[in-house]
C-alpha positions in Angstrom: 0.0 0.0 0.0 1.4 3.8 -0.6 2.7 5.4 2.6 -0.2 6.9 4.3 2.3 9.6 5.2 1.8 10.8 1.7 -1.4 9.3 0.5 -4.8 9.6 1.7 -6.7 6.1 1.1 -10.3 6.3 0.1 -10.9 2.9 0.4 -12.5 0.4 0.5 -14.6 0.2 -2.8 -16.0 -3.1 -4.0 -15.2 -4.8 -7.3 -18.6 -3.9 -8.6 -17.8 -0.4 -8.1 -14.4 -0.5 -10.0 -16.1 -2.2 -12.9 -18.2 0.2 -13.4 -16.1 3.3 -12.9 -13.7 1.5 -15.6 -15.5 0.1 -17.8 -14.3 -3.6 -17.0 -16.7 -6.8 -16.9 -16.1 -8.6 -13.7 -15.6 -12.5 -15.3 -17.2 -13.9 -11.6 -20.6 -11.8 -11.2 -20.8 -13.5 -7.8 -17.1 -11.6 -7.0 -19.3 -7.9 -7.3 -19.3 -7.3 -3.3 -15.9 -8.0 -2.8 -14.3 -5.2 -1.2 -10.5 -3.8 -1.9 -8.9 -1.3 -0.2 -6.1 -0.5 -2.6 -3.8 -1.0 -5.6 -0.6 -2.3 -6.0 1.7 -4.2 -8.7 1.5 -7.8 -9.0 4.8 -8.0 -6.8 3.5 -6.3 -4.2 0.0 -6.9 -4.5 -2.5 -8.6 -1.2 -6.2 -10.1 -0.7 -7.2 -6.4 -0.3 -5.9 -4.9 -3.5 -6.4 -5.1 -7.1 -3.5 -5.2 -9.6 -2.8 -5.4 -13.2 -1.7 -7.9 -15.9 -0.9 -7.0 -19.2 2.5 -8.2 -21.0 2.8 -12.2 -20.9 6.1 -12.1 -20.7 5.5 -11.6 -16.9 3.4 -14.3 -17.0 5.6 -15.8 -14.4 4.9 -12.8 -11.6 1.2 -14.5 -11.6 2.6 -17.6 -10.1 3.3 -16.0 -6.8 0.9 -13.1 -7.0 -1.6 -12.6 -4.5 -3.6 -10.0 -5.4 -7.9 -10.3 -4.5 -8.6 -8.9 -8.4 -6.8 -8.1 -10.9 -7.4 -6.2 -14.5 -6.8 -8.3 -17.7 -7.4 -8.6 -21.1 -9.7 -11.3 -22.4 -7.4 -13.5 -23.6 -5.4 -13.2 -20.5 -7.7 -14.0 -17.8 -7.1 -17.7 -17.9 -3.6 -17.3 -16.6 -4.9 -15.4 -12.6 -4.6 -17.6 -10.0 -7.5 -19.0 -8.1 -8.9 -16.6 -5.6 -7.8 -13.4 -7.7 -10.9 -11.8 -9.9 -10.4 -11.1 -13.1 -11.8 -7.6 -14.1 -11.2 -8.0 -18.0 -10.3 -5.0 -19.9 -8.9 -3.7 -23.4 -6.9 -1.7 -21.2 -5.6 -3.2 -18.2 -3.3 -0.5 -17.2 -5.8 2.4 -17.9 -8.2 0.7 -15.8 -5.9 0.3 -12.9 -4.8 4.2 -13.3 -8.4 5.1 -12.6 -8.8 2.9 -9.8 -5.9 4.2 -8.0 -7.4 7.4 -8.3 -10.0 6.4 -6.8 -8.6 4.7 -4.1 -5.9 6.9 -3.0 -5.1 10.7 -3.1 -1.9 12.6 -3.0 -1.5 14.8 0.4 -1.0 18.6 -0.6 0.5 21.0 1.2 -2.1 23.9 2.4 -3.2 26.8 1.7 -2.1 28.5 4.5 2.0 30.2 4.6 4.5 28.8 7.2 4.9 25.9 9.6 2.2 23.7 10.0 0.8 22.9 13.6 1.6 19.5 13.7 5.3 19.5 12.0 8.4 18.4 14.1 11.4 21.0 14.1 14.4 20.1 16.1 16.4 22.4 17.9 18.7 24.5 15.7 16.8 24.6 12.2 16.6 27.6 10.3 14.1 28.6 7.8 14.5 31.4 5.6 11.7 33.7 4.8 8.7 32.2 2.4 9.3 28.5 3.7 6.4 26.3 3.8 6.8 23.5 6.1 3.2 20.7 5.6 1.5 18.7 7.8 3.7 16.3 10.4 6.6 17.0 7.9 9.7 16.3 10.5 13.3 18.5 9.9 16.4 17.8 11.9 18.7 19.7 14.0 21.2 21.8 12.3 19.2 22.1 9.1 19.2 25.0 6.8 16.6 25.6 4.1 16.5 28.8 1.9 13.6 31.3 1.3 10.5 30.2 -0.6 11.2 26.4 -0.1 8.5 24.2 0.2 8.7 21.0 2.3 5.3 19.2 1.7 3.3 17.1 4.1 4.7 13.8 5.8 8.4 15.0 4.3 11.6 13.5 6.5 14.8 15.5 6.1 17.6 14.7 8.5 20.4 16.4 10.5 22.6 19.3 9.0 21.2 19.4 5.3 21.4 22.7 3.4 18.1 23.4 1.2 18.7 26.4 -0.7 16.0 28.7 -2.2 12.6 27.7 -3.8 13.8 24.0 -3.7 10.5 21.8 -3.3 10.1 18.7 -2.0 7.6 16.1 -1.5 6.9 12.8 -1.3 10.4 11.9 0.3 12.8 10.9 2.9 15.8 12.4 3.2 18.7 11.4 5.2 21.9 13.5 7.2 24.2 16.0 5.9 22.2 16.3 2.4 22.6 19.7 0.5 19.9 20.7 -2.2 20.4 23.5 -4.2 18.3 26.2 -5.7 15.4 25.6 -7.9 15.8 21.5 -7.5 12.2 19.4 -7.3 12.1 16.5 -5.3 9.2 14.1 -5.6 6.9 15.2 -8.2 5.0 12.2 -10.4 7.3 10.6 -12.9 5.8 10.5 -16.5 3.8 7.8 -17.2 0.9 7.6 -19.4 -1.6 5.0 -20.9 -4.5 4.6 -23.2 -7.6 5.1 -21.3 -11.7 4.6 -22.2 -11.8 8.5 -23.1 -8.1 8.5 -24.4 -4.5 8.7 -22.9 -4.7 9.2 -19.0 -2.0 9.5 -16.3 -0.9 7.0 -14.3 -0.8 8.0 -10.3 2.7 7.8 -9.0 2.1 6.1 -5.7 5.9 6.0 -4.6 8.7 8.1 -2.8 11.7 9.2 -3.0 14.6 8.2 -0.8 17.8 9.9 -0.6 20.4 8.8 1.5 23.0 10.6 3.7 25.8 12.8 2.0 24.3 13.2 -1.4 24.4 16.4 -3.4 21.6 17.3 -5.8 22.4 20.3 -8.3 20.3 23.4 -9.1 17.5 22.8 -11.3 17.5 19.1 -11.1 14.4 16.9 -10.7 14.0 13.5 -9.1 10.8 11.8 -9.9 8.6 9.9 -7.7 7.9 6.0 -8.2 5.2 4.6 -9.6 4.7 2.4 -6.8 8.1 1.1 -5.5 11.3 3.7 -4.6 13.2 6.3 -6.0 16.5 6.0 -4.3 19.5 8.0 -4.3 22.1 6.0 -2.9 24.4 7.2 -0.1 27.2 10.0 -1.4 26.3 10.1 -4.8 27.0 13.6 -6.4 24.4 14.9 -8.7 25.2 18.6 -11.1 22.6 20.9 -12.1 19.9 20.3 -14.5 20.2 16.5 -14.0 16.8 14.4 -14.5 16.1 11.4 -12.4 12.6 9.4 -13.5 10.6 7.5 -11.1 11.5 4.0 -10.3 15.5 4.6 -10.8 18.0 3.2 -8.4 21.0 4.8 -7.9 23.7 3.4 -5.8 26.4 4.8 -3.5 29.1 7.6 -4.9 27.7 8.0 -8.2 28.4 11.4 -10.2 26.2 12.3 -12.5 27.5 16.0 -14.9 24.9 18.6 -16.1 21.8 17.6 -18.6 22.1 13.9 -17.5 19.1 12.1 -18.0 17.9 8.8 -16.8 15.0 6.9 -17.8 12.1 5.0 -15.5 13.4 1.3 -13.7 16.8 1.8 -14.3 19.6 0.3 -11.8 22.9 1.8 -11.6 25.3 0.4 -9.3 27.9 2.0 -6.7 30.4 4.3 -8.2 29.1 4.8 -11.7 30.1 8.2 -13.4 28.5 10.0 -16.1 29.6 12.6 -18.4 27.3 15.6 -18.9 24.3 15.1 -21.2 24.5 11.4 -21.1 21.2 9.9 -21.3 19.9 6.4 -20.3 16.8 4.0 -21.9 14.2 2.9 -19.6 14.7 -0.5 -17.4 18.6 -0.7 -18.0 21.3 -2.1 -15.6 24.7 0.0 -15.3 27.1 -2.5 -13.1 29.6 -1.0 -10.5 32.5 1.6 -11.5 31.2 1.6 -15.0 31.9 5.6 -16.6 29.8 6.7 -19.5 31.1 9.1 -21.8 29.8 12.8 -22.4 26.7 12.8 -24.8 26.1 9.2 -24.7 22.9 7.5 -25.4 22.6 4.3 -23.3 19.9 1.6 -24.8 21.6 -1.3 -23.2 23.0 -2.8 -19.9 26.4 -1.5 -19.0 28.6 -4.2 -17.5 30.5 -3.2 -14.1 34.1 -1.2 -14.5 33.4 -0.9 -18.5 33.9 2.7 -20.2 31.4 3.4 -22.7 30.7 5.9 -25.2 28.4 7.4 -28.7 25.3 7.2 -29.9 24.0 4.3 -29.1 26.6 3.6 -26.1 29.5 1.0 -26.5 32.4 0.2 -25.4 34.6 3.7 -25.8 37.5 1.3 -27.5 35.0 0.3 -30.3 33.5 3.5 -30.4 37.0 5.1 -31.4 37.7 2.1 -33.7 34.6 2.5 -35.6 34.3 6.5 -35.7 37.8 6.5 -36.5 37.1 4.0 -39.8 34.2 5.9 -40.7 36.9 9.3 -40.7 39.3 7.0 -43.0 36.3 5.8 -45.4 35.0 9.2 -45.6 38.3 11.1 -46.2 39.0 8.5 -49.0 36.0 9.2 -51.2 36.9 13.2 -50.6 40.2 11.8 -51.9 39.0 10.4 -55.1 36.6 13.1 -56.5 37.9 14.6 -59.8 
């Protein structure tokens, strides 16, 4: 389930309810009454919540899944368990988006200015003109954070951060000695869209961000939400200006990431990986430990640990130079032989 800290449930609804509001026919009519309290992936998924199945090549995740219902396609609704429901759908994913909507909401920050009632300041924080401070957000001692911040509700930062001006943040924990600099976004939905009855519709980001002690996140950069599991910066890791993070990406311990760096949703990258500014990264690759990628790099394939790669897309740097030099040779020949 999402962490009530940042999600209000609304549950519970009953199956019945959730066909209708989605448009899916419940395969058991008998199931109708059922009541489910929330949504969740198929890995995560309980009795009480309804998930979603729609690519067969994790057909396997439905061995072990546990989920009460579960959206499917027609042709798919063979494969569920016993005991799960099958809510079948053209669109299992759309449906699901609308049922997490309606069975959990984002917590907001207020309308009012300042410190809320019920949030937790230790000794020795100081807040800058213009901070906003939600609802049983909690800040440690020593902590500075700049003018026109916002800290939204249920929000963790630990001992002796720095958050500079109008950084916001939300939806996250953040550990000791974290520094944060001006204009950076912390926790806002990742991108993810789907087709829906009425067209494409958003799918709620129902996860956090964790950052871990020491790191450094540059002006200007965003770091996404999950969907449903983690964002996590991992401990130390050293993050320029303008960098984006998408939801669901791991990052591991004393990592750099240069300016303009991009990385795509689910991707893994391992302790002490370094990128070069404007390197960007495909969705749901794994970058092994110590690997470097070059400056301007396009990534569209797992990196394997303490490997240097480089180009457009991303190889290893010593073919890289082999082939870009061959293509200078071949191209300064035919220059050669023109009349």
């Amino acid at each position: 389930m999402p962490d009530p800290r940042f999600f209000e449930d609304l549950g519970p609804v009953t199956l019945g309810e959730l066909a209708g509001l989605t448009g899916a026919e419940l395969a058991d009519p008998a199931a109708a009454a059922r009541p489910v309290h929330g949504v969740a992936i198929l890995a995560h998924a309980q009795a009480d919540t309804v998930a979603f199945f729609s690519d067969r090549k994790l057909a396997a995740a439905l061995e072990t899944a546990r989920a009460g219902a579960c959206f499917v396609r027609p042709d798919d609704a063979a494969l569920l368990p016993a005991g799960c429901a099958a809510l079948v759908t053209p669109t299992p994913q759309g449906a699901y988006a609308l049922a997490a909507e309606r069975l959990h909401r984002p917590r907001r920050a207020g309308g009012g200015e300042g410190v809320a009632p019920d949030a937790r300041l230790e000794e020795g924080v100081t807040l800058a003109p213009g901070v906003v401070v939600g609802a049983r957000a909690q800040i440690g001692r020593g902590t500075v954070i700049g003018p026109n911040s916002v800290v939204g509700p249920g929000v963790a930062i630990g001992r002796d951060c720095e958050i500079s001006a109008n950084v916001t943040i939300g939806f996250a924990l953040v550990g000791d000695r974290v520094r944060i600099l001006a204009g950076a976004v912390i926790g806002e939905p990742g991108f993810g869209a789907t087709p829906g009855p009425k067209g494409l519709i958003d799918i709620p980001q129902l996860g956090r961000v964790i950052i871990q002690d020491g790191v450094t996140i540059g002006a200007n950069s965003c770091i996404d939400r999950g969907a449903f599991e983690d964002t996590v910066i991992g401990e130390n890791t050293k993050i320029d200006n303008q960098v984006h993070i998408a939801h669901n990406v791991r990052v591991g311990r004393n990592c750099a990431m240069a300016a303009y760096t991009g990385i795509s949703g689910s991707v893994t990258i391992g302790d002490g990986v370094q990128f070069g500014g404007r390197a960007g990264v495909a969705d749901h690759v794994t970058i092994g430990d110590g690997a470097r990628i070059g400056a301007a790099s396009g990534v569209m394939k797992d990196v394997p640990a303490g490997e240097t790669w480089g180009g457009m897309p991303a190889r290893p740097m010593r073919q890289w130079h082999r082939e870009t030099a061959w293509l200078a040779r071949m191209a300064s020949r035919k220059e050669e032989r023109k009349p």
